[in-house]
gemmi code that builds the backbone of each chain (N, CA, C; Angstrom):
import gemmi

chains = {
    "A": [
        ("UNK", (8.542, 13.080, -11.689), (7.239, 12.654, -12.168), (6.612, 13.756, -13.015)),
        ("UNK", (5.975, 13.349, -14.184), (5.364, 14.324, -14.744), (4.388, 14.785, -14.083)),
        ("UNK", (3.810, 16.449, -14.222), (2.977, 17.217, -13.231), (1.568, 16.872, -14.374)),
        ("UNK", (0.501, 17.405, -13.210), (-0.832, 17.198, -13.611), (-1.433, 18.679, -13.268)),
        ("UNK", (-2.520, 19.224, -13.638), (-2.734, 20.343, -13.346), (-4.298, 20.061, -13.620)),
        ("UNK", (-5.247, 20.591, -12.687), (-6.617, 20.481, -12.253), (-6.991, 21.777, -11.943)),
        ("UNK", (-8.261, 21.999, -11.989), (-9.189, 23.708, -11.289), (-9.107, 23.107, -10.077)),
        ("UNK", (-8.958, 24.007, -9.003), (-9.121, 24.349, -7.428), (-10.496, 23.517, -7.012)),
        ("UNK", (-11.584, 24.326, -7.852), (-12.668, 23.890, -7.464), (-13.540, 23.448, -8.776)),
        ("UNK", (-14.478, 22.860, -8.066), (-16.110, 22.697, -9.336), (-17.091, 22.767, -8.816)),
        ("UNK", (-18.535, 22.871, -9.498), (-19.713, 22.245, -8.666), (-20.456, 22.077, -9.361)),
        ("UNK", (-21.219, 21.012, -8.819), (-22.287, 20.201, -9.472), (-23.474, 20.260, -8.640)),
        ("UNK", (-24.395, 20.054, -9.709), (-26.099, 19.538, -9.127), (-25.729, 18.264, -8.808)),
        ("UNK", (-26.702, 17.857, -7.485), (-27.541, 16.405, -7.552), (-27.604, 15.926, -8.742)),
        ("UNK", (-27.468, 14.746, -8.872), (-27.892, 13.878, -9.505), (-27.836, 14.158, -11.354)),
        ("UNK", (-26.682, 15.089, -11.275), (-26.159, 15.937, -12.844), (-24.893, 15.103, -12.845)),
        ("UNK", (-24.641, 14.676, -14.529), (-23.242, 14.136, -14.494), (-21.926, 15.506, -14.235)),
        ("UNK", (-20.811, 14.943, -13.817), (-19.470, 15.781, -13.506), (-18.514, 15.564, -14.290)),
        ("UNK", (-17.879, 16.017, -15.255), (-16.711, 16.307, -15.806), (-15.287, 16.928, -15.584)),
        ("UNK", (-14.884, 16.120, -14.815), (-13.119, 16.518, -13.856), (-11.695, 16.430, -14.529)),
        ("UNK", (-11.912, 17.931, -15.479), (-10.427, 18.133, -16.208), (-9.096, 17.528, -14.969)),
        ("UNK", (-7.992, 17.339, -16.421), (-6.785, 16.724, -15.906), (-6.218, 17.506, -17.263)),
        ("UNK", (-4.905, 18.218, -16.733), (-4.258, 18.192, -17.828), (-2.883, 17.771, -17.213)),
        ("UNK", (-1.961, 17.146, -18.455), (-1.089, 16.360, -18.236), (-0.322, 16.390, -19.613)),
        ("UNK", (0.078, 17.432, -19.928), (1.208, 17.687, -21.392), (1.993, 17.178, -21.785)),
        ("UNK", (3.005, 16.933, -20.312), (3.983, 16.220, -20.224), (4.278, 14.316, -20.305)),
        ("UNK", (2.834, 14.324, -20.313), (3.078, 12.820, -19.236), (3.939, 12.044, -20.844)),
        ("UNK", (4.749, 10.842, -20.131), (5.200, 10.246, -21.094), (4.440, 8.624, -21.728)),
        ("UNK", (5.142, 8.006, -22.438), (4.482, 7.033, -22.852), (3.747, 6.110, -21.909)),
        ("UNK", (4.459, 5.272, -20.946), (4.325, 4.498, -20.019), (3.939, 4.805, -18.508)),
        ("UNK", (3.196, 6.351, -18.704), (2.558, 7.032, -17.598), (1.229, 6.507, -17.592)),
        ("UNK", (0.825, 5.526, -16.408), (-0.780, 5.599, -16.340), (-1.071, 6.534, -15.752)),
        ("UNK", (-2.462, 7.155, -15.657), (-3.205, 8.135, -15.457), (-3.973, 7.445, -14.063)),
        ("UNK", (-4.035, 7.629, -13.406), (-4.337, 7.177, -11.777), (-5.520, 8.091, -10.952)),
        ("UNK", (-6.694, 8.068, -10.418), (-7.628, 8.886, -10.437), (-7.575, 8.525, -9.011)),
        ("UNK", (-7.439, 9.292, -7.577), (-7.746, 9.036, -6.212), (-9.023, 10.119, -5.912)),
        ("UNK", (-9.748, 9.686, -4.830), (-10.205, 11.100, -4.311), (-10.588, 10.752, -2.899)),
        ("UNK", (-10.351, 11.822, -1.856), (-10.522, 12.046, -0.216), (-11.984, 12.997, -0.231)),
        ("UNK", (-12.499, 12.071, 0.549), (-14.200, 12.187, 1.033), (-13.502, 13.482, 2.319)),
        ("UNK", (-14.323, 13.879, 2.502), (-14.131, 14.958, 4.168), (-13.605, 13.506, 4.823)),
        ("UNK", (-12.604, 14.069, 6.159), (-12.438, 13.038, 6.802), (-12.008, 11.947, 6.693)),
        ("UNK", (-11.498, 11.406, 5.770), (-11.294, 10.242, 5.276), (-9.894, 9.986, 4.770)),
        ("UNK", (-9.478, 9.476, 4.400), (-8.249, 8.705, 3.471), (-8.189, 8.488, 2.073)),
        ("UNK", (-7.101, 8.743, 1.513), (-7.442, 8.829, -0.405), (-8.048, 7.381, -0.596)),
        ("UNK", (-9.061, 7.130, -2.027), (-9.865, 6.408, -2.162), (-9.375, 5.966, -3.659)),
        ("UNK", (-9.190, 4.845, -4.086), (-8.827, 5.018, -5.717), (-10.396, 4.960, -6.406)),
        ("UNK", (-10.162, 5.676, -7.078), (-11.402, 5.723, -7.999), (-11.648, 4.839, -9.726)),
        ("UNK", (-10.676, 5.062, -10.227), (-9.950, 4.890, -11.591), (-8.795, 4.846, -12.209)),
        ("UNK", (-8.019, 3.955, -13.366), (-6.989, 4.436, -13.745), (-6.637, 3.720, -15.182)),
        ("UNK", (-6.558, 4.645, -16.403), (-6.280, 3.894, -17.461), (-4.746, 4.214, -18.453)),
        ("UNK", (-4.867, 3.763, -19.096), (-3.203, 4.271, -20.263), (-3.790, 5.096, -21.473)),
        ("UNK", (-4.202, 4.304, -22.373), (-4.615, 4.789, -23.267), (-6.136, 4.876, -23.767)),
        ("UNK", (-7.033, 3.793, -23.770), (-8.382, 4.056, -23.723), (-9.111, 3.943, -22.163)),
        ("UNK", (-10.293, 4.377, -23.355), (-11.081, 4.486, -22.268), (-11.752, 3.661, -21.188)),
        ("UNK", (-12.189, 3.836, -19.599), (-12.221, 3.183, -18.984), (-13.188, 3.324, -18.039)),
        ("UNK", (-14.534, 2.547, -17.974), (-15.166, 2.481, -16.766), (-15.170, 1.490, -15.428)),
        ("UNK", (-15.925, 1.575, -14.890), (-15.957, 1.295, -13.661), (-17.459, 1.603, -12.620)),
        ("UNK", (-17.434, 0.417, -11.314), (-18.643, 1.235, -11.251), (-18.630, 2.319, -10.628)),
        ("UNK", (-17.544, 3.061, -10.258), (-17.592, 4.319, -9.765), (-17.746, 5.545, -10.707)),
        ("UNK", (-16.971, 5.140, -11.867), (-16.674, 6.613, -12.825), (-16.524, 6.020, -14.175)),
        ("UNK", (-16.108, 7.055, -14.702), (-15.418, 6.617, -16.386), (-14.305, 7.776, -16.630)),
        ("UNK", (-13.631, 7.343, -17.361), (-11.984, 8.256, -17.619), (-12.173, 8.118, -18.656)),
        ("UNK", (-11.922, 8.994, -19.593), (-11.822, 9.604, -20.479), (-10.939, 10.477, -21.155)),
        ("UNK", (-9.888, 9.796, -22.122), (-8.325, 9.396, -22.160), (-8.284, 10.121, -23.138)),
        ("UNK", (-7.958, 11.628, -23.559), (-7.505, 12.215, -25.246), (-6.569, 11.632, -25.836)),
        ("UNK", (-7.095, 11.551, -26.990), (-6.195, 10.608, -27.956), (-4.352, 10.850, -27.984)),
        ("UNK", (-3.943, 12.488, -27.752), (-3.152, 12.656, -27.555), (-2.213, 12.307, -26.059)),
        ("UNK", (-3.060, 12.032, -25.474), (-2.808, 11.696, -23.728), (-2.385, 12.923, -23.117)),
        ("UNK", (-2.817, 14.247, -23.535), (-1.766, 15.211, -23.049), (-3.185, 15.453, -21.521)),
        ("UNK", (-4.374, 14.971, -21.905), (-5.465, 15.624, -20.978), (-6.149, 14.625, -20.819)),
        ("UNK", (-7.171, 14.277, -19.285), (-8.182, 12.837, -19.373), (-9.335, 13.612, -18.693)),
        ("UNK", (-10.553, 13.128, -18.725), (-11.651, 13.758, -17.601), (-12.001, 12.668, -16.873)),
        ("UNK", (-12.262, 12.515, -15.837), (-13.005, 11.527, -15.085), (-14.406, 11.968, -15.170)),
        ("UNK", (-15.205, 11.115, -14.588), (-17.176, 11.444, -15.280), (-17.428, 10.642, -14.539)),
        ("UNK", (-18.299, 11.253, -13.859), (-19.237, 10.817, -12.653), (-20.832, 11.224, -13.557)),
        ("UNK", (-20.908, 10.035, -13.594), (-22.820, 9.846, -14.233), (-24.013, 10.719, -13.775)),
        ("UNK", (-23.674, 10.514, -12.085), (-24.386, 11.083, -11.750), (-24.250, 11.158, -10.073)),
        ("UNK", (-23.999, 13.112, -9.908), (-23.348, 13.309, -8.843), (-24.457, 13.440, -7.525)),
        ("UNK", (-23.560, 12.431, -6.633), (-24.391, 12.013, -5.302), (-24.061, 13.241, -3.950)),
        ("UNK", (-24.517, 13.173, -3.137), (-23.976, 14.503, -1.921), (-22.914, 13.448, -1.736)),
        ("UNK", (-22.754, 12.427, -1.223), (-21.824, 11.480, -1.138), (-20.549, 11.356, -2.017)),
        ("UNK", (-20.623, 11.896, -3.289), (-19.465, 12.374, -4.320), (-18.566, 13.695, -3.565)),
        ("UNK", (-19.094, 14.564, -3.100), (-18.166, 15.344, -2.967), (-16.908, 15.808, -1.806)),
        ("UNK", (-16.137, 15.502, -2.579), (-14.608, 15.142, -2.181), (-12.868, 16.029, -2.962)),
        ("UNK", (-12.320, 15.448, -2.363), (-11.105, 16.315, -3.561), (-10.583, 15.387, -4.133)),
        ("UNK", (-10.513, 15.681, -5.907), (-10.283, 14.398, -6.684), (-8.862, 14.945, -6.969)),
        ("UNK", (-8.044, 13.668, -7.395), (-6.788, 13.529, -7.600), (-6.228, 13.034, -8.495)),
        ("UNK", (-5.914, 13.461, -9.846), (-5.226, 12.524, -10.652), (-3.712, 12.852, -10.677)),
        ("UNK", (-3.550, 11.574, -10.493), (-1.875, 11.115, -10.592), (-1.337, 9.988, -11.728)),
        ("UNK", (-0.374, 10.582, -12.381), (0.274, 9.543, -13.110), (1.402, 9.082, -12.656)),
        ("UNK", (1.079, 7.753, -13.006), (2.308, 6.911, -12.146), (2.830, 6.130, -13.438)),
        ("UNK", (4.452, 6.593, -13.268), (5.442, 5.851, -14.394), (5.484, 4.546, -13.965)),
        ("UNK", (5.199, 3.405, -14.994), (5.133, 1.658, -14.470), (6.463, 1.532, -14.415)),
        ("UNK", (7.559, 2.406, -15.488), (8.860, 2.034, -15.908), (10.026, 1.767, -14.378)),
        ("UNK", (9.099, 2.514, -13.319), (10.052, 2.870, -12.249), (9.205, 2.007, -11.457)),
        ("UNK", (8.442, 0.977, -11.326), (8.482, -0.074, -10.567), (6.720, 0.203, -10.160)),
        ("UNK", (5.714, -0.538, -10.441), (4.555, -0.119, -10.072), (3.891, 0.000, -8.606)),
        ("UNK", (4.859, -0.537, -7.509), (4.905, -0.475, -6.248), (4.711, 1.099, -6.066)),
        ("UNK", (5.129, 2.038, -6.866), (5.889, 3.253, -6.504), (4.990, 4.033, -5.646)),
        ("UNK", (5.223, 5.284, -5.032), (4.410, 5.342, -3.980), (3.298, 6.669, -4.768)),
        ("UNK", (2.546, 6.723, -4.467), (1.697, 8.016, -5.004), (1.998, 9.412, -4.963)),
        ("UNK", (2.431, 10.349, -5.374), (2.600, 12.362, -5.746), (1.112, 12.780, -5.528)),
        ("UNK", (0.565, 13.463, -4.473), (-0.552, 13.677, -4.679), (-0.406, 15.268, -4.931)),
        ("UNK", (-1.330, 16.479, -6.133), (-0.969, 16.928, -5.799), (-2.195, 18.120, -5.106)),
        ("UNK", (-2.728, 19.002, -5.393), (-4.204, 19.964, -4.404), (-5.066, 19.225, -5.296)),
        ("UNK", (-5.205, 18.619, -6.054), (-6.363, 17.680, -6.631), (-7.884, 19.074, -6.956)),
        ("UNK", (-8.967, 18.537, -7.212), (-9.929, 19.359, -7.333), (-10.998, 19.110, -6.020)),
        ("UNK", (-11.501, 20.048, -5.664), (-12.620, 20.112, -4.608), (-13.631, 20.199, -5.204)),
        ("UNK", (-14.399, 19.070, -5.283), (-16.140, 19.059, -5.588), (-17.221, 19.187, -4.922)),
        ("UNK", (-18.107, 20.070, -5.191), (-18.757, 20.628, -4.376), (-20.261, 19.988, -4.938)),
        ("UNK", (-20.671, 19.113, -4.387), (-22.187, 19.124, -5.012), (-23.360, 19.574, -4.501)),
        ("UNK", (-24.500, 19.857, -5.152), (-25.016, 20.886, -4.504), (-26.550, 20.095, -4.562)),
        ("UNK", (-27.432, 20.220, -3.425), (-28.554, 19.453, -3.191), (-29.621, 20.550, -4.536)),
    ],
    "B": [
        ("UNK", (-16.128, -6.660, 2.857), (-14.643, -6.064, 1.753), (-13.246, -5.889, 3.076)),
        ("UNK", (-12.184, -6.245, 2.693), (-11.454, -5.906, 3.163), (-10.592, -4.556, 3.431)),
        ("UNK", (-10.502, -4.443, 4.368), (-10.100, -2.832, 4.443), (-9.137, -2.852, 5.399)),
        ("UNK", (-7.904, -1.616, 5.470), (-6.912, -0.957, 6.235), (-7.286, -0.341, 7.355)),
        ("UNK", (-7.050, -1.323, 8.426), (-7.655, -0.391, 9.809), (-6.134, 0.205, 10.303)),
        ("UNK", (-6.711, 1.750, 11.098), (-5.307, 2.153, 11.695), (-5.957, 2.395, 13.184)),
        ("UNK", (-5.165, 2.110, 14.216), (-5.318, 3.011, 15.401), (-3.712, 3.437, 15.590)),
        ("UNK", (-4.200, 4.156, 16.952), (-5.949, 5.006, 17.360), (-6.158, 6.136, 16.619)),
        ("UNK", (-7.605, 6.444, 16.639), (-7.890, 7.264, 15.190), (-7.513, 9.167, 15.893)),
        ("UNK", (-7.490, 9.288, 17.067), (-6.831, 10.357, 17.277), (-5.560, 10.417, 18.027)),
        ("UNK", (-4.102, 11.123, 18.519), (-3.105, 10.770, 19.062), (-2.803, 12.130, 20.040)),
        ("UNK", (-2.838, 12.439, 20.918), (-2.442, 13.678, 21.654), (-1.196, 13.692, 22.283)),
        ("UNK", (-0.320, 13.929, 22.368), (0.883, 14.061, 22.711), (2.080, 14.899, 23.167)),
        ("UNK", (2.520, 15.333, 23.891), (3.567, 15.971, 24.458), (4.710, 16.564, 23.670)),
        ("UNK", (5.280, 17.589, 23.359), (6.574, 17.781, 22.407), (7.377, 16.598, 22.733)),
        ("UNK", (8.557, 16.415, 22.081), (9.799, 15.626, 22.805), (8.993, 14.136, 22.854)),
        ("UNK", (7.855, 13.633, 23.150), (7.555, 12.225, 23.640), (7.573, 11.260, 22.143)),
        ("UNK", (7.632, 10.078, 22.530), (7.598, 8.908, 21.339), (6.098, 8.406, 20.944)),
        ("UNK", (5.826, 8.421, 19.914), (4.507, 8.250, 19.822), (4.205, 6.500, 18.395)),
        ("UNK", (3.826, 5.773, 18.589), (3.431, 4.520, 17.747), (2.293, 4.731, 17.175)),
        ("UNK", (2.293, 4.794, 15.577), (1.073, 4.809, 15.341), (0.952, 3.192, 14.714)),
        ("UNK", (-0.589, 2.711, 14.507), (-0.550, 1.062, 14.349), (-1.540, 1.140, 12.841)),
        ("UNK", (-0.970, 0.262, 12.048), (-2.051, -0.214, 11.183), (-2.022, -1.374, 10.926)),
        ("UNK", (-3.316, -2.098, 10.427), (-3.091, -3.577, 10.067), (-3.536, -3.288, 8.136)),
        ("UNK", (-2.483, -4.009, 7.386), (-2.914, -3.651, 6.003), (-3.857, -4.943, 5.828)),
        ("UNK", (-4.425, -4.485, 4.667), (-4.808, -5.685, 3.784), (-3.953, -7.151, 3.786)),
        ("UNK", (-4.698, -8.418, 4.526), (-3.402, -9.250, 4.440), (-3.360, -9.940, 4.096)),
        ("UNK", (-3.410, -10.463, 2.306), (-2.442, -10.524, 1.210), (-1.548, -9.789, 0.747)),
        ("UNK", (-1.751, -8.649, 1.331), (-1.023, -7.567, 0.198), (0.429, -7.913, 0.936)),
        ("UNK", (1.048, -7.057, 0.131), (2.653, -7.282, 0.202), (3.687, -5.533, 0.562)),
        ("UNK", (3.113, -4.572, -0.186), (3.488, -2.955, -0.202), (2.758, -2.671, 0.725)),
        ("UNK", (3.473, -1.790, 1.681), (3.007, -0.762, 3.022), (3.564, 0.570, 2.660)),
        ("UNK", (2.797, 1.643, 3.025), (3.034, 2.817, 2.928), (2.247, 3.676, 3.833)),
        ("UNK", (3.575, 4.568, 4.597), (2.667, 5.802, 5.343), (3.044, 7.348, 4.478)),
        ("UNK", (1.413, 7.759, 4.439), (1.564, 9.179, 3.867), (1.173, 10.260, 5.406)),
        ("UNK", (1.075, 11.639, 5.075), (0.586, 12.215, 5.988), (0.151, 13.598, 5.396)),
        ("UNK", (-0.883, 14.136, 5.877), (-1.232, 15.060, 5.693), (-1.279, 16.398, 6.827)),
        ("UNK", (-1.033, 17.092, 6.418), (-1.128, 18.154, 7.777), (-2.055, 19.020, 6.983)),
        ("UNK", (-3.007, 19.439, 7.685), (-4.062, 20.548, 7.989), (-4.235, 21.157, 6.970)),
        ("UNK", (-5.300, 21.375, 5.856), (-4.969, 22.057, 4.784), (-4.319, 21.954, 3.593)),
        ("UNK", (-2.954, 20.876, 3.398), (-2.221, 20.403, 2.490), (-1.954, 19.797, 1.790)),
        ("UNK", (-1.454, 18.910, 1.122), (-1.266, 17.986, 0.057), (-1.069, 16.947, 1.013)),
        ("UNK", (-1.402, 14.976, 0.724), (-1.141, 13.922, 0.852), (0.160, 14.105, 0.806)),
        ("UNK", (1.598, 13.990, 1.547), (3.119, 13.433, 1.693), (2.965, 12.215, 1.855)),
        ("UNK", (4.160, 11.637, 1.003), (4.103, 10.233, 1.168), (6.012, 10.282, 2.357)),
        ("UNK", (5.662, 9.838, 3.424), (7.154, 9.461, 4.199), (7.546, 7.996, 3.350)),
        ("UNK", (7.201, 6.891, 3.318), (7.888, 5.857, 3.706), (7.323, 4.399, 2.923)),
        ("UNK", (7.672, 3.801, 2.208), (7.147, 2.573, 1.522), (8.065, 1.256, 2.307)),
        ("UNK", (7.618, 0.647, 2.173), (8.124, -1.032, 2.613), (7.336, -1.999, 1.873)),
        ("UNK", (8.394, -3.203, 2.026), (8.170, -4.348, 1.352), (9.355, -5.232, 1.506)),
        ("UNK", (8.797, -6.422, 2.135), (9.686, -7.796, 2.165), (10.533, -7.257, 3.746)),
        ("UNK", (9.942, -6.653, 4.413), (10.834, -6.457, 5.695), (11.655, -5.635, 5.883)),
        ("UNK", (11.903, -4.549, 4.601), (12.578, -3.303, 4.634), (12.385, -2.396, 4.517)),
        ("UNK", (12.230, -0.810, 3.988), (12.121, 0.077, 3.285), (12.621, -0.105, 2.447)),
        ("UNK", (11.582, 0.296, 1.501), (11.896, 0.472, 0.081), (12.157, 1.873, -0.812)),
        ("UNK", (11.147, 2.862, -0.467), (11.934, 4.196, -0.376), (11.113, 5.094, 1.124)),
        ("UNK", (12.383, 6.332, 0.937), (11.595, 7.265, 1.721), (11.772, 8.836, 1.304)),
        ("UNK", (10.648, 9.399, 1.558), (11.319, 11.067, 1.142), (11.845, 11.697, 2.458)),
        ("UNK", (11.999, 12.770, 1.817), (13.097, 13.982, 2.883), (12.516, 14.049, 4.184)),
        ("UNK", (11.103, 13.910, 3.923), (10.502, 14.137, 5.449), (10.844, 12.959, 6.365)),
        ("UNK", (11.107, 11.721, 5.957), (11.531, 10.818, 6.660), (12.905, 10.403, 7.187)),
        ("UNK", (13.067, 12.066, 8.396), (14.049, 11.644, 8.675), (14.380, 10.525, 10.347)),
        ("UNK", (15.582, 10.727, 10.893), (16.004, 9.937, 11.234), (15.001, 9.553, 13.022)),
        ("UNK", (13.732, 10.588, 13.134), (12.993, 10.732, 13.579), (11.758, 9.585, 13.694)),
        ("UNK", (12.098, 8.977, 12.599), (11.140, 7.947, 11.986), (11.214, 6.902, 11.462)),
        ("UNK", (11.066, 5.540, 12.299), (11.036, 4.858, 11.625), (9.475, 3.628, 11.425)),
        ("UNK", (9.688, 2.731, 10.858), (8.654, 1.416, 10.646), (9.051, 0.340, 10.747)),
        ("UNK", (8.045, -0.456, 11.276), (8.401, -1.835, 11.439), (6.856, -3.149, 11.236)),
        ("UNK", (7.532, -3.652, 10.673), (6.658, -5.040, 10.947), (6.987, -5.895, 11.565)),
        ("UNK", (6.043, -5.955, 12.834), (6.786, -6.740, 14.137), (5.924, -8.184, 14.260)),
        ("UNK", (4.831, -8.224, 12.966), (4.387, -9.466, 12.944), (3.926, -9.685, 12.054)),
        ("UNK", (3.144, -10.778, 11.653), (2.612, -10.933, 10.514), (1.246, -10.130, 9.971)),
        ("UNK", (1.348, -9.037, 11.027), (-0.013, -8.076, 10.274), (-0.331, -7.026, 10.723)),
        ("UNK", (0.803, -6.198, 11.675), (0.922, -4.637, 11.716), (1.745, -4.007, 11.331)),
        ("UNK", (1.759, -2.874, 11.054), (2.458, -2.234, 10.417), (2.720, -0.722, 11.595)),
        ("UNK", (3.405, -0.156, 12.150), (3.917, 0.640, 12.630), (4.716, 1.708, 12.244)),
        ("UNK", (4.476, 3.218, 12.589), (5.325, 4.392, 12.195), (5.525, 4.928, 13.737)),
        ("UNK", (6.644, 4.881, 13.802), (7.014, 5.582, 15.250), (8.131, 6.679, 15.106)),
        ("UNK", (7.465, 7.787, 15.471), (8.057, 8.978, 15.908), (8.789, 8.867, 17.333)),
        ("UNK", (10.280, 9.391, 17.266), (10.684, 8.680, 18.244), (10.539, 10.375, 19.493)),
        ("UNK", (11.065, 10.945, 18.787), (10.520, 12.127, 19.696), (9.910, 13.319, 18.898)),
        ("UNK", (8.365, 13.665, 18.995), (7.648, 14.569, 18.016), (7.948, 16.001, 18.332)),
        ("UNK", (7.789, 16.648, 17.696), (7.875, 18.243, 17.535), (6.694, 18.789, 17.069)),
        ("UNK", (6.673, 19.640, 17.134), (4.899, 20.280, 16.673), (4.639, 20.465, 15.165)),
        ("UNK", (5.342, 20.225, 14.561), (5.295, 19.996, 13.541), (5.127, 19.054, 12.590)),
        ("UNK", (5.050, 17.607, 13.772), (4.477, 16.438, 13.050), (3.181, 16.331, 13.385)),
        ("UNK", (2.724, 17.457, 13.818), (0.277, 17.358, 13.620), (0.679, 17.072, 12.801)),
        ("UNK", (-0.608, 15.931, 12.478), (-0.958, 15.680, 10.775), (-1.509, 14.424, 10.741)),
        ("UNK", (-2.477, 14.578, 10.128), (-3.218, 13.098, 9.916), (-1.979, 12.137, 9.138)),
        ("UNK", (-2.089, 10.564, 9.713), (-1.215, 9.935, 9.010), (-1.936, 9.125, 8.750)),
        ("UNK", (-1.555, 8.750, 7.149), (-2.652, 7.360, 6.422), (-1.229, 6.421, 6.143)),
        ("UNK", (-1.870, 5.257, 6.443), (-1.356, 4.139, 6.160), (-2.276, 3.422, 5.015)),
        ("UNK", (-0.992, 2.960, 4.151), (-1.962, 1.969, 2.781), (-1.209, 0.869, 2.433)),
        ("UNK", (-1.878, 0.103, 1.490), (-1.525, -1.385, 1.261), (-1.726, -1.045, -0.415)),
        ("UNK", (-0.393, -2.070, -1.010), (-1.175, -2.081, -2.677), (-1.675, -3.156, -3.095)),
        ("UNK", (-2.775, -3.032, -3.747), (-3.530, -4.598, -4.235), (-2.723, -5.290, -5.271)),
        ("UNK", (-2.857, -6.816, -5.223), (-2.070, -7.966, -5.598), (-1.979, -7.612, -6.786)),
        ("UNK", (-2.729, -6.426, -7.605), (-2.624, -6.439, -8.969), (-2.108, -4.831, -8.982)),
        ("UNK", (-1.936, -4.646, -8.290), (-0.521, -3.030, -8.032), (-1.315, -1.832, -8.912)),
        ("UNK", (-2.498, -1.890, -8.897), (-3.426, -0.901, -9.667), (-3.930, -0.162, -8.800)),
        ("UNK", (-4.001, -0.533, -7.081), (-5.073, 0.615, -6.758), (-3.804, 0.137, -4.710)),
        ("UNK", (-3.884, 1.639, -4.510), (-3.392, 1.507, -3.406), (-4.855, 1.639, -2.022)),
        ("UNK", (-4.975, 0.887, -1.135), (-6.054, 0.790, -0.283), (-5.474, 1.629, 1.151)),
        ("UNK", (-6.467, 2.704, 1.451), (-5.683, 3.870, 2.448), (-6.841, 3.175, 3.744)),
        ("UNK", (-5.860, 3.651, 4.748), (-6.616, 3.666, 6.001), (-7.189, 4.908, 6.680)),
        ("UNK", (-7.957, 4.715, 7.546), (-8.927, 5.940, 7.727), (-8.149, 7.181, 8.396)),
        ("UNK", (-6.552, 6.712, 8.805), (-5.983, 7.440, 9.176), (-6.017, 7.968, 10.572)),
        ("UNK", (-4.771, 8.375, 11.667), (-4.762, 8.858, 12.791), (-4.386, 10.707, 12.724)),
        ("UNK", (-5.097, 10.823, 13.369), (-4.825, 12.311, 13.704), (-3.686, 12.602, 15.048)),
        ("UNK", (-2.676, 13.188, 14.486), (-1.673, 12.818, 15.856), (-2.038, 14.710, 15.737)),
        ("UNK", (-1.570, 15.179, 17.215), (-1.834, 16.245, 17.520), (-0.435, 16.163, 18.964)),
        ("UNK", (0.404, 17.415, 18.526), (1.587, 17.535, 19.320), (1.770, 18.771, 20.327)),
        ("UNK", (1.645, 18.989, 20.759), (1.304, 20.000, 22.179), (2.258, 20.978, 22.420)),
    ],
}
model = gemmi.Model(1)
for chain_id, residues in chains.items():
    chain = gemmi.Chain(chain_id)
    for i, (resn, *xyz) in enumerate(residues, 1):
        res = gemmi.Residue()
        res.name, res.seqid = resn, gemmi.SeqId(i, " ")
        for name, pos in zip(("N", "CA", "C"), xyz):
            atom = gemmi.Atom()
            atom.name, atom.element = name, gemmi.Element(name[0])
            atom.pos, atom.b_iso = gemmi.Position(*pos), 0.0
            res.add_atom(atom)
        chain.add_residue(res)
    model.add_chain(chain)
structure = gemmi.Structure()
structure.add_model(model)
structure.setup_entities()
């Protein structure tokens, strides 16, 4: 699977939008870009996931470089309830879209009251 | 909303003993998968199924482990004899009918003595 590479950490204000680098150099044509993230305590959560444009939702928006080598996910506006460790994964469709998820240290968001 | 319940949400256990963990997926869905996490680490994915078999598994899934669907709506990972080295939260997930977003369960905390 092509690798993804994220910062360790971030932090945000309340109620400030968040910008969650992804880089992804490698990824190939038919790689979607797959966005999870684990609340404390909890179980991975899907958040987002697009190919080539851009994509909202009511959780987030992804934000797809034209080259696909990098995407950001964007949180509008960050809740204490946002912070979690986000995860982007690309998943090749070519190898069956069942396939199971690569997670890998994802980013830790820290939001701050 | 429909959601992935697992019990029991914590597991305490003996070295050497057999331990069942239970989930019920989403039930339309069709893909089962247990990941696990231990303390600190990345999401592992052990084990995918579908249609009554495994479909893949990684290295960690060895012969220690298997799954079953013993009815029309649990899903089971049984360690047949644990070692201390299987602590680790285990999530069980389902993939939605449109294979875009995998749905995790809140996960059991097995703890091996």
């Amino acid at each position: 699977d092509a690798k993804t590479t994220q910062p360790n950490s971030m932090e945000s204000n309340e109620e400030e939008p968040v910008h969650l680098p992804c880089n992804h150099s490698t990824i190939s044509g038919t790689d979607y870009i797959h966005w999870y993230r684990q609340l404390p305590s909890q179980g991975p959560e899907y958040v987002i996931h697009g190919l080539t444009s851009n994509v909202n939702n009511r959780m987030a928006s992804l934000a797809i470089a034209e080259d696909r080598k990098s995407s950001t996910l964007i949180l509008h506006r960050a809740t204490l309830r946002d912070a979690a460790v986000y995860y982007c994964i690309l998943r090749p469709i070519s190898s069956g879209s069942a396939r199971q998820l690569t997670f890998g240290s994802g980013t830790q968001l820290t939001v701050l009251p | 909303e429909p959601e992935v319940t697992q019990t029991p949400s914590h597991q305490v256990t003996q070295m050497g003993q057999e331990v069942i963990l239970r989930c019920v997926p989403i039930s339309n869905h069709l893909y089962f998968y247990w990941y696990r996490q231990i303390l600190g680490q990345k999401v592992e994915f052990l084990v995918s199924f579908y249609n009554n078999e495994i479909s893949e598994k990684s290295e960690i899934f060895d012969d220690q482990f298997s799954v079953e669907r013993p009815d029309g709506s649990n899903f089971t990972l049984k360690i047949r004899s644990t070692k201390l080295e299987d602590s680790a939260m285990y999530f069980c997930a389902s993939l939605g009918l449109r294979h875009n977003e995998q749905f995790f369960g809140p996960g059991t905390r097995l703890t091996v003595l």
